[in-house]
Steps between C-alpha positions, in 0.01 A plus 500: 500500500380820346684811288396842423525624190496838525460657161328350231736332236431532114621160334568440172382119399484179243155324473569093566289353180432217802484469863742330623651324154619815380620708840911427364432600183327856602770565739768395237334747245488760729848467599562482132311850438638721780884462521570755709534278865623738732312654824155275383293326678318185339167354553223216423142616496199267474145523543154343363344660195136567475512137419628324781826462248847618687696763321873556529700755470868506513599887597785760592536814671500764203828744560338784363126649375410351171755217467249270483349666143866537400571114555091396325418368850215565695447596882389390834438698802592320810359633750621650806378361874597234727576121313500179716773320364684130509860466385588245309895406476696373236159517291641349174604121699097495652292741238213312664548662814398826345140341444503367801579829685228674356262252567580583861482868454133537340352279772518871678149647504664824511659509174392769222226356283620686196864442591766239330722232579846666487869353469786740604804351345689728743860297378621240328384171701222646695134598467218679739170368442276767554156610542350865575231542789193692464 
């Protein structure tokens, strides 16, 4: 399946010290950190260092210009364009299934080179696995 993101989208984020041990904990801290829930959208972003080492971000849709320096986070720019995506269902009883989805999606030869691997918690139970084309 694919989505269009039409406008870039600044996100606000919390390094994981460790991929994956410490994706909860990020997410948890960042939830901790921005208490204002309302009209946000929530995301996972992961990608190789210059190291072969995979980063993690846990992120949110800032609400306004500069509430990421107000809150001591920093940013991410995720990109607009079109995303290949998988979703994955009730991701908290199979978080394996997120792994597995993306393992699927970067088999694509068309994906962007300098792109990430993307979660979209779009609600409560449910997650898009996504990944941007070139």
């Amino acid at each position: 399946y694919q989505l269009n993101f039409r406008e870039n989208k600044m996100l606000m984020y919390v390094s994981a010290i460790s991929f994956p041990d410490d994706i909860l904990n990020a997410h948890q801290e960042l939830h901790t950190l921005v208490t204002e829930k309302n009209g946000r959208d929530y995301f996972g972003i992961s990608f190789p260092d210059s190291a072969g080492k995979i980063q993690y971000k846990a992120a949110v849709t800032q609400n306004y210009d500069g509430e990421a320096t107000a809150l001591g986070l920093k940013t991410y720019l995720l990109k607009k364009g079109i995303y290949n995506y998988i979703t994955v269902p009730n991701y908290k009883e199979d978080i394996a299934a997120i792994e597995k989805a993306f393992k699927i999606l970067l088999l694509n030869p068309k994906i962007d080179p300098n792109g990430a691997c993307v979660e979209w918690y779009f609600n409560d139970n449910d997650v898009k696995c996504m990944v941007r084309n070139q």
